[in-house]
C-alpha positions as CSV (number, residue, x, y, z in Angstrom):
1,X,87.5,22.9,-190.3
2,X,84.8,23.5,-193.3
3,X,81.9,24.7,-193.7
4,X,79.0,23.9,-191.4
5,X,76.2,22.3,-193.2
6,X,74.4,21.1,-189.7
7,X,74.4,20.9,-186.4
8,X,72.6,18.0,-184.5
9,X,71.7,18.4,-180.9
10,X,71.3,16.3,-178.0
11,X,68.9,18.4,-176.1
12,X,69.8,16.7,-173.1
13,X,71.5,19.7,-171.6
14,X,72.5,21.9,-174.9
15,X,69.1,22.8,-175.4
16,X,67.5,22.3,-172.0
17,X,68.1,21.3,-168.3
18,X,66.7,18.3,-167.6
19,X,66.5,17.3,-164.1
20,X,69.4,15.4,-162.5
21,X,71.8,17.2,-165.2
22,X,73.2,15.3,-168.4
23,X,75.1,12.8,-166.7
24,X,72.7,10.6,-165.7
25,X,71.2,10.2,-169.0
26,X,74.0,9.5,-170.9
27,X,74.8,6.7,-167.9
28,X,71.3,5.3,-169.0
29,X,72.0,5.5,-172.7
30,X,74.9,3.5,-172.3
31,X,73.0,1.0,-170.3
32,X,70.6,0.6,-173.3
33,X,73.0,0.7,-175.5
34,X,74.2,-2.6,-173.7
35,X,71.2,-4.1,-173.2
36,X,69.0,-2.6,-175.8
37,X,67.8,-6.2,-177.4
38,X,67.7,-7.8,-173.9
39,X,64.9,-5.2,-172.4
40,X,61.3,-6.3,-171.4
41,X,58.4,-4.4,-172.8
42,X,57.5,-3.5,-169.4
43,X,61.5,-2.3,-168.7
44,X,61.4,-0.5,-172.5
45,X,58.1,1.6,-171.0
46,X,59.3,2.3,-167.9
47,X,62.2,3.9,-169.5
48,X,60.0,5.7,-171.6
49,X,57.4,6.9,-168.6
50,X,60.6,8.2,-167.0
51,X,62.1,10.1,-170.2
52,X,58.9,11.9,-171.0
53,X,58.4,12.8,-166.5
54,X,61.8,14.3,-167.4
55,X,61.1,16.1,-170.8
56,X,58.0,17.8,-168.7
57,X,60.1,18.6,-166.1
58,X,62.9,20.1,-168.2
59,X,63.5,23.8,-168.9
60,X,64.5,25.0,-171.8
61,X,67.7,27.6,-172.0
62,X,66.1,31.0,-172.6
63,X,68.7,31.7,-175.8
64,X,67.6,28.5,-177.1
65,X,64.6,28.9,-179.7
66,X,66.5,32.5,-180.9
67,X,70.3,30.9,-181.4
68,X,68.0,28.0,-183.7
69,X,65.7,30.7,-185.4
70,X,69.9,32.7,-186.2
71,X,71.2,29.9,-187.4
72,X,68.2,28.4,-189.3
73,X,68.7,32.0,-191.6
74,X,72.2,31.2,-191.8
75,X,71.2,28.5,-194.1
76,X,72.4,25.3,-191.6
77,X,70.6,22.0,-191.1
78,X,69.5,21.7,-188.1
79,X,68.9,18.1,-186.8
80,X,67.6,16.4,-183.4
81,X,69.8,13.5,-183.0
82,X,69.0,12.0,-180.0
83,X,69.2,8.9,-177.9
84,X,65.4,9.9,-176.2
85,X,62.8,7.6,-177.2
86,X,60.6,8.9,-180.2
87,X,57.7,9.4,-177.8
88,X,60.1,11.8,-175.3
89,X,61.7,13.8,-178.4
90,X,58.6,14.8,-180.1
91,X,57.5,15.5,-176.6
92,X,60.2,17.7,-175.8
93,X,60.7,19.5,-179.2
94,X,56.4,20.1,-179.0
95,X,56.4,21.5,-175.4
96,X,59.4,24.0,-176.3
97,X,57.8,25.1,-179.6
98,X,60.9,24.4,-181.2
99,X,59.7,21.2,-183.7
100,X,59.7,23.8,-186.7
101,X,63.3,24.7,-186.3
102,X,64.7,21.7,-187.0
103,X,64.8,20.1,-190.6
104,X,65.1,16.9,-189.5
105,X,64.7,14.6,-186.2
106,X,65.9,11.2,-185.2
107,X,65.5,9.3,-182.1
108,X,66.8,6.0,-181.1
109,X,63.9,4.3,-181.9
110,X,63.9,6.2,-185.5
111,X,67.7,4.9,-185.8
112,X,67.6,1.7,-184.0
113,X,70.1,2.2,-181.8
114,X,71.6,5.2,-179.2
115,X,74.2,7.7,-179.1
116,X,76.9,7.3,-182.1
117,X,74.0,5.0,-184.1
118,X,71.8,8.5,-184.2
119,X,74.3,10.8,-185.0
120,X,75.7,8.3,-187.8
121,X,71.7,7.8,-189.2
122,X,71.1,11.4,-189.7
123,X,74.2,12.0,-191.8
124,X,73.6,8.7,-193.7
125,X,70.2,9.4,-194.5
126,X,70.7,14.1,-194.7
127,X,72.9,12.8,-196.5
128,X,75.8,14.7,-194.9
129,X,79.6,15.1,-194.9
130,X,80.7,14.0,-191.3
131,X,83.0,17.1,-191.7
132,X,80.5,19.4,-192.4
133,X,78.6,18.4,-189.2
134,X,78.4,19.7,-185.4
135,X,76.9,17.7,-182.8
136,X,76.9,19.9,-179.7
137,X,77.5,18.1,-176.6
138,X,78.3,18.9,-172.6
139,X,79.4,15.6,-171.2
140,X,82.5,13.2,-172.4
141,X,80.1,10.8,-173.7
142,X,78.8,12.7,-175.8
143,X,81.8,13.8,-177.1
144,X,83.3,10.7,-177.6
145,X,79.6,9.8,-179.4
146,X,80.6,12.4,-181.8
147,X,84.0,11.4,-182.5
148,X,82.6,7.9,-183.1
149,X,80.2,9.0,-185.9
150,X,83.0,11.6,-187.5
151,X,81.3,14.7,-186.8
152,X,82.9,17.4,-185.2
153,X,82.1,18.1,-181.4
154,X,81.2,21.4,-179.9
155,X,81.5,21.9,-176.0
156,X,78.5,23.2,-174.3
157,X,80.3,24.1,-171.5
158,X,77.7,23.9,-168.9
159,X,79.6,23.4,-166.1
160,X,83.1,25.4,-165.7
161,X,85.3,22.7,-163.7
162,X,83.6,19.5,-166.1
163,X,84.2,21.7,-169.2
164,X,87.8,22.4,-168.5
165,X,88.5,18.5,-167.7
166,X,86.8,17.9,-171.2
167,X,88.7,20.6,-172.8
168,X,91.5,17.6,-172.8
169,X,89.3,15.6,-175.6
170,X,89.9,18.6,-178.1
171,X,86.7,19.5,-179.0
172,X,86.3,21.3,-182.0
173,X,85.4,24.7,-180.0
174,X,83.0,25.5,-177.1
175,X,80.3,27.8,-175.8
176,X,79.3,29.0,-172.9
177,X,75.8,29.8,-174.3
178,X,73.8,29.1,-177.2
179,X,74.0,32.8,-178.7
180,X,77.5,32.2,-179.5
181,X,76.7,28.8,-181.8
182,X,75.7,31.7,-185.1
183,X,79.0,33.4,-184.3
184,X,81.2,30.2,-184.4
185,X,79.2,29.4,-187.6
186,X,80.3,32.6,-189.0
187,X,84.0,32.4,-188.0
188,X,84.1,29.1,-189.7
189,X,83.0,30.6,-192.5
190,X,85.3,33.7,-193.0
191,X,88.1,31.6,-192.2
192,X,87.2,29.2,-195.7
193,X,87.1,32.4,-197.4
């Protein structure tokens, strides 16, 4: 592996809990994904009511806002590529004070599209080396959304039994908490020197 230049984050559970766990949402972002052109206004903002009842109702992993302040002075990019509406993501980065953290943020609304269509936008537009880039994930969609867009996958192994099952996608490493993301970033590092 190189260097890490950036990591992008879902923070649909790798930065957060939101309620009804990650699988759920990345069921729904694969319905819009489907029928993303075919949605009604009033279907788009009922979507949107429900993300943001969820952002308030999320709580953020304590080692959170310290592993992104570590790795910030490490000198990697850190990006919010998510598949949350604009409204929800500026809602959710706000309410966990962790908006100045990150360099950059794109939503799907920013990107115009969900899942691999964010994480491709904020390499096109960093602009990024796919192979330079983490995109941390805990379910196998969101692995498979960062195999699609060339960027390397990191486990957030959340759940023990789901995180061994994934284990079979070969991810490009895993944590068990977000303390141990500078750490990987600094093995990766030694081991190009």
């Amino acid at each position: 592996m190189q260097t890490i230049d950036a990591i992008l984050f879902e923070p649909v559970g790798t930065l957060a809990e939101f309620p009804g766990g990650s699988q759920p949402y990345w069921e729904r972002v694969q319905a819009l994904d489907v029928r993303r052109e075919l949605l009604t206004d009033d279907e788009r903002q009922r979507i949107e009511a429900s993300e943001i009842e969820a952002v308030e109702q999320a709580v953020l992993y304590e080692d959170a806002a310290p592993a992104l302040s570590e790795l910030t002075v490490l000198g990697v990019r850190l990006i919010a590529a998510s598949s949350l509406s604009e409204i929800a993501l500026t809602r959710f980065l706000d309410r966990a004070s962790l908006g100045g953290l990150f360099h950059d943020r794109w939503s799907r609304d920013r990107a115009s599209g969900v899942a691999h269509v964010v994480i491709r936008k904020a390499i096109a537009v960093g602009p990024l080396a796919a192979d330079r880039v983490l995109f941390l994930a805990d379910t196998e969609t969101g692995v498979r959304a960062a195999r699609q867009a060339g960027v390397q996958p990191v486990l957030m192994m959340n759940d023990p039994d789901e995180a061994m099952r994934l284990t079979a996608l070969e991810p490009a490493g895993g944590i068990v908490s977000l303390h141990e993301l500078p750490d990987f970033v600094r093995f990766v590092a030694a081991r190009q020197r």
